[in-house]
ZAKETOR-698793 format. One record per residue (C-alpha): residue number from 1; x, z, y; residue in three letters; chain. Coordinates in Angstrom, 1 decimal, decimal comma, m for minus. Layout:
N
{NUM {X Z Y} 'ALA' 'A'},
...
# end
This chain:
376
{1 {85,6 67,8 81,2} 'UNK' 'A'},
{2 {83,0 68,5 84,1} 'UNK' 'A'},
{3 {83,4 66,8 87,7} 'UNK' 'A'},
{4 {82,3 69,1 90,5} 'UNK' 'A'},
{5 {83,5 68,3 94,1} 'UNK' 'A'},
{6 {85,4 72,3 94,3} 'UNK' 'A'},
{7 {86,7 74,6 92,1} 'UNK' 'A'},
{8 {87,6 78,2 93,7} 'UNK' 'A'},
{9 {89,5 80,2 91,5} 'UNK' 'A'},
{10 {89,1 84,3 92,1} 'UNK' 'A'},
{11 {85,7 86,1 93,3} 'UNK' 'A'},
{12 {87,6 88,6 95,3} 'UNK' 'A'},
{13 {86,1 88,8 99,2} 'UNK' 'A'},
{14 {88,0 85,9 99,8} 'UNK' 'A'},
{15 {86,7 83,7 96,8} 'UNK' 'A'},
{16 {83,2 85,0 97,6} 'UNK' 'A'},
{17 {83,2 84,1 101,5} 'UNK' 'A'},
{18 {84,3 80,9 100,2} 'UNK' 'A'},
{19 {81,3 79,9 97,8} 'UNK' 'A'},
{20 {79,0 81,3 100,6} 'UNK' 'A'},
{21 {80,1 79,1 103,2} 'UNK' 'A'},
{22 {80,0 76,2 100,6} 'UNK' 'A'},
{23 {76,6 77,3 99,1} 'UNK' 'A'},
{24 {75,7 77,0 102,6} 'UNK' 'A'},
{25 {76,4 73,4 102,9} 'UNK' 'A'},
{26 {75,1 72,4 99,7} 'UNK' 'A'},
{27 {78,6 71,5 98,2} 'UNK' 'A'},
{28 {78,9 71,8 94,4} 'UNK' 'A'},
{29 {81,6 73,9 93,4} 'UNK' 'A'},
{30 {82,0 76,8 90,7} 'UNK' 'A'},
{31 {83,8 79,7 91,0} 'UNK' 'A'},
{32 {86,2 81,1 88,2} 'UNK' 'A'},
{33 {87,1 84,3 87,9} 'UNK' 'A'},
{34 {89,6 86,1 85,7} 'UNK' 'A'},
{35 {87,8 89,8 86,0} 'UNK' 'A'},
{36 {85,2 91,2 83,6} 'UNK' 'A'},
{37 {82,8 92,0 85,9} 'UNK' 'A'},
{38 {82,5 91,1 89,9} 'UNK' 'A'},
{39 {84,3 93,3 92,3} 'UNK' 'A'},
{40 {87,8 91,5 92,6} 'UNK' 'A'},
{41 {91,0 93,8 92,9} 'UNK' 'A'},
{42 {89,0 97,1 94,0} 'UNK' 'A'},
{43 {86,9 97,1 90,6} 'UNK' 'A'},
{44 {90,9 98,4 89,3} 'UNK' 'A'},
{45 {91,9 100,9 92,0} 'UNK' 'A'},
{46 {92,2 104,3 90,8} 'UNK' 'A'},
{47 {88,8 106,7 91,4} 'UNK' 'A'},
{48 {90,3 109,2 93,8} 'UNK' 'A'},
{49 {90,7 106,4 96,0} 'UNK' 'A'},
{50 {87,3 106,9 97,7} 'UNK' 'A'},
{51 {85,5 104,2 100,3} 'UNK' 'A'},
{52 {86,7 106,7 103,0} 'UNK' 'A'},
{53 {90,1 107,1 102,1} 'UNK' 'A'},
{54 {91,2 103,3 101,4} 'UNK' 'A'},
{55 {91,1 100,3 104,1} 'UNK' 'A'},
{56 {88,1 99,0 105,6} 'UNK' 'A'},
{57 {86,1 97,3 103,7} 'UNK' 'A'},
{58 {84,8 94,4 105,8} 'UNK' 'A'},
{59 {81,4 93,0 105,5} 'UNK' 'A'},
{60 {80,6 90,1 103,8} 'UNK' 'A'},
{61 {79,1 87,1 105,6} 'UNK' 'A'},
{62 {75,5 86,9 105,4} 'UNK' 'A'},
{63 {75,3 90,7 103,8} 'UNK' 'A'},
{64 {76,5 93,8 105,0} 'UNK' 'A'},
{65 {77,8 96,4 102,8} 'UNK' 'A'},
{66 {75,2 99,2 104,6} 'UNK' 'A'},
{67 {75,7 102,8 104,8} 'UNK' 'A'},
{68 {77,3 103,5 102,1} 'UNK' 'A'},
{69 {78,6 107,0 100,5} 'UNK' 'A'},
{70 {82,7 107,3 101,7} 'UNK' 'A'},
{71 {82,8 109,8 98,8} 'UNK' 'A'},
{72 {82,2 107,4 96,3} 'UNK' 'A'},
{73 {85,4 105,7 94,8} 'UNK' 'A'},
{74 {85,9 102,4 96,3} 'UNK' 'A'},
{75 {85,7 100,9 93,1} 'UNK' 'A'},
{76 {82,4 101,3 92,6} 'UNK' 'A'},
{77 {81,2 100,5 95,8} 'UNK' 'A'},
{78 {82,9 97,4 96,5} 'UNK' 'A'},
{79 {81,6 96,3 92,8} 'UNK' 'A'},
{80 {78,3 96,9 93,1} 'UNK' 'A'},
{81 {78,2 95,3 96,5} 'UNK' 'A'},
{82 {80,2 92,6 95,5} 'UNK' 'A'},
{83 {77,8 92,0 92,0} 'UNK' 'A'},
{84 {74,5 92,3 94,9} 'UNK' 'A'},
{85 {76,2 89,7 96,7} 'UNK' 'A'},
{86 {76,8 87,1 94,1} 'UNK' 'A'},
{87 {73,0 87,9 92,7} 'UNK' 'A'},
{88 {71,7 87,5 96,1} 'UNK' 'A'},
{89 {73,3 84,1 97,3} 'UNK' 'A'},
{90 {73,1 82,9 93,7} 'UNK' 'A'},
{91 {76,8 82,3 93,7} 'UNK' 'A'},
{92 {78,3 80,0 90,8} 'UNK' 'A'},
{93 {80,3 82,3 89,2} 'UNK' 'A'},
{94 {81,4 82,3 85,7} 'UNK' 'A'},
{95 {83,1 85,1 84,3} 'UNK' 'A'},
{96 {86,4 85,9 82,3} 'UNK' 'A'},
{97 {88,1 82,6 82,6} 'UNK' 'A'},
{98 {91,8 82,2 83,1} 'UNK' 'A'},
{99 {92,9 79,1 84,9} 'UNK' 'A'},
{100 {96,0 78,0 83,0} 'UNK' 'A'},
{101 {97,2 75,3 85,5} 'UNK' 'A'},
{102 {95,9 73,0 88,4} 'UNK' 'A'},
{103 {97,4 69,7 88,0} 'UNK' 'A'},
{104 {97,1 66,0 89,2} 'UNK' 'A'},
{105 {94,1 64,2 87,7} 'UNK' 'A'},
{106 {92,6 61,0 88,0} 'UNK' 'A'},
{107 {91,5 58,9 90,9} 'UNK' 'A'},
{108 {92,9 61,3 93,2} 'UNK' 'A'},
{109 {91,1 64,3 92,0} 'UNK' 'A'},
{110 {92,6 67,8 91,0} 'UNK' 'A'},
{111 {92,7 68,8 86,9} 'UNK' 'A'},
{112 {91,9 72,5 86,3} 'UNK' 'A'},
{113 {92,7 73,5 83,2} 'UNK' 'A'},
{114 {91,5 76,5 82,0} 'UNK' 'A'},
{115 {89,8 79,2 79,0} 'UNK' 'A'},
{116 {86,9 77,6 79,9} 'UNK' 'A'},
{117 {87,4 74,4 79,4} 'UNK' 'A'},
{118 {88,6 71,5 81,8} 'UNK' 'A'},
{119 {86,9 70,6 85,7} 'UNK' 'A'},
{120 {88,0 67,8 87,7} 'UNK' 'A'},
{121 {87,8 68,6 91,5} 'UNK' 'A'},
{122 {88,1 66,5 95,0} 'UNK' 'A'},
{123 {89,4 69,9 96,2} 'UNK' 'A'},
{124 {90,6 73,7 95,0} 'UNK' 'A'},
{125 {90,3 76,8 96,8} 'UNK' 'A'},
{126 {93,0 79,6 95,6} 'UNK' 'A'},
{127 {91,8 82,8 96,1} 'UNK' 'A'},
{128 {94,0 84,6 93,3} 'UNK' 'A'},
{129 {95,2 87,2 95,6} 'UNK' 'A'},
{130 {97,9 89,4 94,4} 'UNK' 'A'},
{131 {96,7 92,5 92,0} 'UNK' 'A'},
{132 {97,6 90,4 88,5} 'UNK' 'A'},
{133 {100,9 90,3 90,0} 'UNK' 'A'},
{134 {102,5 93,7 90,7} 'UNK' 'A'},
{135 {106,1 93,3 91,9} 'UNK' 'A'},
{136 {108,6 95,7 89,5} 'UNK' 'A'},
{137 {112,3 95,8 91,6} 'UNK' 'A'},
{138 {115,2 95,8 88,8} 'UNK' 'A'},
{139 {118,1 98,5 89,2} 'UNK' 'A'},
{140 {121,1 98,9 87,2} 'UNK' 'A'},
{141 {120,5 101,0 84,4} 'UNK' 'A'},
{142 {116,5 101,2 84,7} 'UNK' 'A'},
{143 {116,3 100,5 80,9} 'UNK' 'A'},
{144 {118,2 103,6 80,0} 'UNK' 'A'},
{145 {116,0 105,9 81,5} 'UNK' 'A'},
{146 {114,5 108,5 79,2} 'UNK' 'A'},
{147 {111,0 109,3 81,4} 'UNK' 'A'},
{148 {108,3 106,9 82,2} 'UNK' 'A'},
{149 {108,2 104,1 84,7} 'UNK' 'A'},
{150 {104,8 102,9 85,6} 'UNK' 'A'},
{151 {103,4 100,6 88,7} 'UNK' 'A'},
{152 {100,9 101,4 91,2} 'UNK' 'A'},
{153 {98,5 99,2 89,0} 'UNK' 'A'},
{154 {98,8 101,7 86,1} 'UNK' 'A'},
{155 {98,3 104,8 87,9} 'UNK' 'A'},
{156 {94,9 106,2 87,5} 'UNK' 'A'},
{157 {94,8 109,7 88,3} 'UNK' 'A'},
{158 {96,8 112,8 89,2} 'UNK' 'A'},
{159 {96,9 114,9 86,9} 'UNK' 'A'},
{160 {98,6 112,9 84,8} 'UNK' 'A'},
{161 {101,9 114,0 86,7} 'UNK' 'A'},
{162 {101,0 118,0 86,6} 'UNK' 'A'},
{163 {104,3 120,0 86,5} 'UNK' 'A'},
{164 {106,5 116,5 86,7} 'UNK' 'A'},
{165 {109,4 115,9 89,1} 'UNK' 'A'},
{166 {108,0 112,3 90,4} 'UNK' 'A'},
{167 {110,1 109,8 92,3} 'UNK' 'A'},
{168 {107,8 107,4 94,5} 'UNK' 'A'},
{169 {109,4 104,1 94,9} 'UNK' 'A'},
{170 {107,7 101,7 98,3} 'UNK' 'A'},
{171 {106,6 102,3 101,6} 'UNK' 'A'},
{172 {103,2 100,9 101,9} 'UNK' 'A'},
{173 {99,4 102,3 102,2} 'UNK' 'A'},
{174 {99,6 102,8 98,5} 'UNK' 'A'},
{175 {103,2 105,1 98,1} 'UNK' 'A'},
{176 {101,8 107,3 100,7} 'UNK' 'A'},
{177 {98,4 107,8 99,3} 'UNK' 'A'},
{178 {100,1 108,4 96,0} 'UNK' 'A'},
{179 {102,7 110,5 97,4} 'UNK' 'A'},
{180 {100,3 112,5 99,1} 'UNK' 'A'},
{181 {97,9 112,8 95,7} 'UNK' 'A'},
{182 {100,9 113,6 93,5} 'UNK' 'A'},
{183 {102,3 116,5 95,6} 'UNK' 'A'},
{184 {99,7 118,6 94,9} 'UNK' 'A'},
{185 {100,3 118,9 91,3} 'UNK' 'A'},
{186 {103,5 118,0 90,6} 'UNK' 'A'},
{187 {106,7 120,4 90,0} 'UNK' 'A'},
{188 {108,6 118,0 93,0} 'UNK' 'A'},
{189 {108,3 114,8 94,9} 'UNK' 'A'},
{190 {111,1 112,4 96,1} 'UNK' 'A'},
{191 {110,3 109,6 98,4} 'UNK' 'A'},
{192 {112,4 106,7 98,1} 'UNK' 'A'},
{193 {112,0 103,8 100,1} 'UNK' 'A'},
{194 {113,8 100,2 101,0} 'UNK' 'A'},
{195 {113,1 100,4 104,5} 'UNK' 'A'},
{196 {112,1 103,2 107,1} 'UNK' 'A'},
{197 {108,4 103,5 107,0} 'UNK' 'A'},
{198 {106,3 102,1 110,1} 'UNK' 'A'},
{199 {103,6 105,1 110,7} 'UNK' 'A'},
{200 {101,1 104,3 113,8} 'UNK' 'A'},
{201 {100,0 106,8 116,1} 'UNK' 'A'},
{202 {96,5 106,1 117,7} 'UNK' 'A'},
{203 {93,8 104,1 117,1} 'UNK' 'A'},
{204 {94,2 100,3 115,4} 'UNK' 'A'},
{205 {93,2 98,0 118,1} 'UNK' 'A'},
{206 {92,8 94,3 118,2} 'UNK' 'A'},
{207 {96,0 93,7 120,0} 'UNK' 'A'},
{208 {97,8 95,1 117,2} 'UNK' 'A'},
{209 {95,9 93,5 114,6} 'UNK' 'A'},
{210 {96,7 89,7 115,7} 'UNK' 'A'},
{211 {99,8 90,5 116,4} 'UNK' 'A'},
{212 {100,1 91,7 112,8} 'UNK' 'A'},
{213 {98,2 88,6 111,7} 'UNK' 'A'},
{214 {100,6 86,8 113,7} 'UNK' 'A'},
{215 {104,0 87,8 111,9} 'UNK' 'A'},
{216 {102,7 86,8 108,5} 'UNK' 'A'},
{217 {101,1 83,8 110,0} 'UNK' 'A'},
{218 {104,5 82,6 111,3} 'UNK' 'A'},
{219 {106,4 83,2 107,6} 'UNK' 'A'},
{220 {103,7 81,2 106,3} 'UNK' 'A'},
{221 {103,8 78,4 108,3} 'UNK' 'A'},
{222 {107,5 78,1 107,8} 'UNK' 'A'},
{223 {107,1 78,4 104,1} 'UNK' 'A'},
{224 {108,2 81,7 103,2} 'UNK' 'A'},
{225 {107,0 84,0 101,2} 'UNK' 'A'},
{226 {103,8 86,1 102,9} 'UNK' 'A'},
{227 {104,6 89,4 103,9} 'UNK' 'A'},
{228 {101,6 92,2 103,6} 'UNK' 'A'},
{229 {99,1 92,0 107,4} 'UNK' 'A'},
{230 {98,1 95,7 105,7} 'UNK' 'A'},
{231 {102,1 96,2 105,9} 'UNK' 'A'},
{232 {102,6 95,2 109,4} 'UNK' 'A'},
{233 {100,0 97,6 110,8} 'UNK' 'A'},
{234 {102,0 100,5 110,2} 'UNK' 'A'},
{235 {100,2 103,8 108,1} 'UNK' 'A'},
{236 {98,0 105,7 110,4} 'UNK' 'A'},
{237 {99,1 109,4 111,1} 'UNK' 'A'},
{238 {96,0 111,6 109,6} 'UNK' 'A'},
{239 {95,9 115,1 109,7} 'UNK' 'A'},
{240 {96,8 114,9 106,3} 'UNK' 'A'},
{241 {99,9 113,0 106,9} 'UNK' 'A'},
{242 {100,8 115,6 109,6} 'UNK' 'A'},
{243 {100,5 118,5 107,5} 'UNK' 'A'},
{244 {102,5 116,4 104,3} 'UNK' 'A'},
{245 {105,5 115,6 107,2} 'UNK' 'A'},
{246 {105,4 119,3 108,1} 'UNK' 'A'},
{247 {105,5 120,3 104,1} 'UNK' 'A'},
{248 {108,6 117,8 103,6} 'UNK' 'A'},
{249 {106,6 115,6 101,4} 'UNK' 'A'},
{250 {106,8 112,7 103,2} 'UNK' 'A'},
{251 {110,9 113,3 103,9} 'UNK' 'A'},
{252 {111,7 109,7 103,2} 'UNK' 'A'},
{253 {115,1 108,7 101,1} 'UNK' 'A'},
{254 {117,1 105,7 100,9} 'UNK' 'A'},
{255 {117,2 103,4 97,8} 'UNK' 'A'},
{256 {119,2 104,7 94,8} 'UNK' 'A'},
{257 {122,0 102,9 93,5} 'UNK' 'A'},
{258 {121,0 102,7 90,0} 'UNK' 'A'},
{259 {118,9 104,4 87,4} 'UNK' 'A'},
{260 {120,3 106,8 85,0} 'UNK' 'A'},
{261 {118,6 108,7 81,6} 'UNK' 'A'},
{262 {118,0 111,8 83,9} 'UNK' 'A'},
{263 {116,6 110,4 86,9} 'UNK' 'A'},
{264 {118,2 108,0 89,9} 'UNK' 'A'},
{265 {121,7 108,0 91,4} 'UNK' 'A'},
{266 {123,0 107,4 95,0} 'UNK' 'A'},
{267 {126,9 106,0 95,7} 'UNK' 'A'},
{268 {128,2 106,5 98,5} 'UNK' 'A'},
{269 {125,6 104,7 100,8} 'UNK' 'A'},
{270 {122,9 107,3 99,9} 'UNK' 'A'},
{271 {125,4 110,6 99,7} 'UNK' 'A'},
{272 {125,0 111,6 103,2} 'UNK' 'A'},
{273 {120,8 111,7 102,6} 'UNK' 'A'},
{274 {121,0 113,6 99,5} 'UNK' 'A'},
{275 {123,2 115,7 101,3} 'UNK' 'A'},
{276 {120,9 117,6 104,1} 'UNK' 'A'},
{277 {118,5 118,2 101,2} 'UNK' 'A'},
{278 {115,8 115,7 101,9} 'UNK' 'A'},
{279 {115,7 115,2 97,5} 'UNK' 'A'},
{280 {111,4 116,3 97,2} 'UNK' 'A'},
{281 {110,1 120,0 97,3} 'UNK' 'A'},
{282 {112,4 121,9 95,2} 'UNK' 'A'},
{283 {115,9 120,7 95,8} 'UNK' 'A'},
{284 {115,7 118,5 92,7} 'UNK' 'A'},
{285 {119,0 117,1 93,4} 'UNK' 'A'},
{286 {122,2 117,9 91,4} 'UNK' 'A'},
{287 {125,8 117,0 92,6} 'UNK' 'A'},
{288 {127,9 114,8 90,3} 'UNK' 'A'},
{289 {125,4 114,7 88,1} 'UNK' 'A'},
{290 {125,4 111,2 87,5} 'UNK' 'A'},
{291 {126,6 110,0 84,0} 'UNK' 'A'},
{292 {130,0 108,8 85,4} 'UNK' 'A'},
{293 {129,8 112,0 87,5} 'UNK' 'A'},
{294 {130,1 110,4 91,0} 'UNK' 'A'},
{295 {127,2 110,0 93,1} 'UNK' 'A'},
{296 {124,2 112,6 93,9} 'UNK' 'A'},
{297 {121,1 112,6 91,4} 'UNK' 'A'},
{298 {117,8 113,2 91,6} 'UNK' 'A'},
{299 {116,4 114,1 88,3} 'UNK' 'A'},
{300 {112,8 113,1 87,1} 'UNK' 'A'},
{301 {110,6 112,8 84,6} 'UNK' 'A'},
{302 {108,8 109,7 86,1} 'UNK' 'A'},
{303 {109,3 107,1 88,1} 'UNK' 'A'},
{304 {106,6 105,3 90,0} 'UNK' 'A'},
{305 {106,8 101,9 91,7} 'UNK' 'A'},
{306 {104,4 101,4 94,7} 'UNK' 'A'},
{307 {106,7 98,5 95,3} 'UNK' 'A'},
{308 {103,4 96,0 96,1} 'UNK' 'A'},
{309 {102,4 92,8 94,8} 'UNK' 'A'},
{310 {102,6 88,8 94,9} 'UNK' 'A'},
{311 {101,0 86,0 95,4} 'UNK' 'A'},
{312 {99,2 84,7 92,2} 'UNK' 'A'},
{313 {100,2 80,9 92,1} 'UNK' 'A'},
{314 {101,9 80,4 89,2} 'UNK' 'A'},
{315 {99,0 78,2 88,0} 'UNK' 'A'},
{316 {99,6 75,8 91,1} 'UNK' 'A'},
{317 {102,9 75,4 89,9} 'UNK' 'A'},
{318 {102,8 71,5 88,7} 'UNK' 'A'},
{319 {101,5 70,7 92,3} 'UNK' 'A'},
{320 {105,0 71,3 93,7} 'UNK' 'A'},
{321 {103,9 72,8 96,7} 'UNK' 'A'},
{322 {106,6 75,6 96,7} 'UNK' 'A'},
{323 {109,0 75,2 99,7} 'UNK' 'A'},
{324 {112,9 75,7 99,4} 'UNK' 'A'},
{325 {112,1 79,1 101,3} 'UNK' 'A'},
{326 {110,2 79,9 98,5} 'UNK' 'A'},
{327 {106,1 80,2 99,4} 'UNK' 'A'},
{328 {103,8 77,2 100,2} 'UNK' 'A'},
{329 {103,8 76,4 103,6} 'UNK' 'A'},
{330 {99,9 76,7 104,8} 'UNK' 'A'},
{331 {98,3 75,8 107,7} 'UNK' 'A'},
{332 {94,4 76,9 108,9} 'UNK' 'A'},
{333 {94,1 77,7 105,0} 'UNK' 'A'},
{334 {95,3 73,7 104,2} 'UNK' 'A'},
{335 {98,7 73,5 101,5} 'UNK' 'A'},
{336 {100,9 71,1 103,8} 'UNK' 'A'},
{337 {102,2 69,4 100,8} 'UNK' 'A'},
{338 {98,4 69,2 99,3} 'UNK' 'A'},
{339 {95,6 68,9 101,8} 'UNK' 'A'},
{340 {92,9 68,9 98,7} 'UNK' 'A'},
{341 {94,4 72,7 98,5} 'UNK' 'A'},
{342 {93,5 75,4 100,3} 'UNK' 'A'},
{343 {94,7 78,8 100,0} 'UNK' 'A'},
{344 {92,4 81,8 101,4} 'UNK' 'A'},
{345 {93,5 85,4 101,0} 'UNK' 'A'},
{346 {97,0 84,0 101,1} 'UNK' 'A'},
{347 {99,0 85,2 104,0} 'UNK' 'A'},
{348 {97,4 85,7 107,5} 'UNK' 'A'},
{349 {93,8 86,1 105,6} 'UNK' 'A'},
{350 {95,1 88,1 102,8} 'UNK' 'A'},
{351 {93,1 91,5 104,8} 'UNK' 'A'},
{352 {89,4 91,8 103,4} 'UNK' 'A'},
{353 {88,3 90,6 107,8} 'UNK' 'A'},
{354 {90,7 87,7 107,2} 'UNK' 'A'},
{355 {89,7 86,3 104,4} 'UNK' 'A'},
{356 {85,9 86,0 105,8} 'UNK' 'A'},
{357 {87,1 84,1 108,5} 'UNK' 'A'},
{358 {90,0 82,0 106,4} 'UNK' 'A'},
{359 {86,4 81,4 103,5} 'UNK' 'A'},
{360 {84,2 79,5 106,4} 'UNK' 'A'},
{361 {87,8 77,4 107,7} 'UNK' 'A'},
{362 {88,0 76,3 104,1} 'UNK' 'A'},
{363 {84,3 75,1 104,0} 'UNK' 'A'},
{364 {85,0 73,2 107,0} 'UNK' 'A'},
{365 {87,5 71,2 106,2} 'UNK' 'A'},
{366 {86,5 70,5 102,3} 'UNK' 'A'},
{367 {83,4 69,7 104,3} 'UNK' 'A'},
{368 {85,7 67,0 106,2} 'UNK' 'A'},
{369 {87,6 66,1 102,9} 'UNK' 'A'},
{370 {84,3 65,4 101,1} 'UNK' 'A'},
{371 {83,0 62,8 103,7} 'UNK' 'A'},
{372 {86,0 60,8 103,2} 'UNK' 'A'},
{373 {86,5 57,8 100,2} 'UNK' 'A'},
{374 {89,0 59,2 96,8} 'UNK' 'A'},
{375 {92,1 57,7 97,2} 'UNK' 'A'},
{376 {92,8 54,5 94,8} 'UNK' 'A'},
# end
């Protein structure tokens, strides 16, 4: 077992502004990361999803990013920048370890266990984020269906849908850069989506961005579950967007009612959609089609589920710091229930600016935590 004063788990941006701010101040701490190779979630985003095309990519404290080629797909540009940042801080990051669980230790200190053997800690950051845990929805009947189902983490590029009738499940950044990317070589789309997309006219301004900040920030601090700041924002409406909305690509549906061999159904709730036609670009929809022969179906060959992510804190898990509304209730990055536990890129700081800021909070108050005498 090695003693260290901080244990960060995940070199994302968030797990990397973190260690800076703590190399800074000359606290010991080690930082174990789960990936290969450094570049967090973006090392695993698919290559058409070049620097220009995804979300800003925010500098790193002490290092900007540069000019860099928006061609380029994201994932190699964040990774090599992230890899230059760790070599030139001389960051203390080991890589592939798992961390199995964080539990209580001795003397009031923190037990992480993991592939890499065991560290006892005064105090843990989680910076997990959320890409090792893509969020599947379950319908009736989804494990009849004859065609393939895969999640947005699985997708890789487009071709692999040529000639296809695709349904895109989720109404987030990812969906609609999906969507958009499938359309071109599939045989027809259908949009599917829980809720009405939020699209956003004009520029992004600050105003908007703390107030999205601030609606995630309140579930947080009442315990629930973090909603997506990315989410809140709304998708901005490109030319490219335009011209999809004019095409009928982006014709939104409402959730199906179940999943069948041939594709997905609507009941009654979803009839009156189906109904004006709004099924992708080639009328794909067939009436009573469904194996019980009521409802409207769509038929497809896949199904894909842009249906987002969660919170990786599994391994926190014998800390009990779940609330009954299900998340852990955090306050300027601190766990309520566990003030040796921060959580950054959780939340409010779970977008690439937030988690800079949410990385130097942290520092501070482990800074605090440090000065103070371990509890008998």
């Amino acid at each position: 077992m090695t003693d260290i004063d901080v244990v960060v788990i995940g070199a994302g941006q968030a797990g990397l502004s973190t260690s800076h701010f703590l190399t800074r101040d000359g606290i010991d701490h080690v930082v174990l990361d789960r990936s290969p190779r450094p570049g967090g979630a973006w090392q695993f985003r698919w290559p058409s999803l070049t620097l220009g095309a995804a979300h800003r990519v925010h500098d790193l404290p002490g290092l900007p990013l540069g000019v860099a080629d928006t061609g380029r797909p994201s994932s190699e540009v964040v990774s090599e920048y992230f890899a230059a940042y760790e070599r030139a801080f001389g960051l203390p990051v080991r890589r592939p370890v798992e961390v199995r669980e964080v539990r209580e230790g001795r003397d009031g200190r923190l037990l992480v266990a993991s592939s890499d053997g065991e560290w006892s800690a005064r105090a843990l950051v989680n910076a997990t984020g959320t890409w090792d845990r893509p969020f599947w929805p379950r319908y009736p009947g989804q494990e009849t269906f004859r065609g393939r189902q895969l999640h947005t983490v699985g997708y890789t590029r487009k071709e692999d849908f040529a000639g296809e009738r695709v349904v895109v499940v989720g109404a987030g950044a990812s969906a609609i850069q999906l969507l958009l990317e499938i359309s071109q070589v599939a045989r027809s789309t259908a949009w599917v989506t829980r809720r009405p997309p939020v699209f956003r006219d004009g520029p992004f301004d600050q105003e908007a961005g703390r107030a999205a900040v601030a609606r995630v920030d309140a579930r947080v601090r009442a315990g629930l579950p973090p909603g997506s700041v990315v989410g809140a924002t709304g998708y901005p409406l490109t030319p490219e967007v335009r011209a999809a909305m004019a095409a009928g690509v982006l014709d939104r549906l409402p959730m199906f009612d179940r999943i069948v061999p041939e594709g997905v159904v609507w009941g009654d709730a979803g009839r009156d959609a189906v109904g004006r036609g709004d099924v992708g670009q080639d009328g794909a929809g067939q009436d009573g089609a469904g194996q019980d022969g009521a409802g409207r179906l769509v038929e497809a060959d896949t199904i894909l589920w842009a249906t987002g992510f969660r919170p990786v804190i599994g391994h926190l898990a014998p800390l009990r710091l779940r609330e009954p509304g299900g998340g852990i209730r955090v306050e300027d990055t601190v766990a309520v229930r566990d003030p040796r536990v921060h959580l950054v890129g959780y939340g409010p700081s779970a977008s690439t600016v937030g988690a800079n800021r949410a990385g130097r909070t942290a520092a501070r108050h482990i800074r605090r935590l440090l000065a103070e005498p371990l509890a008998a």
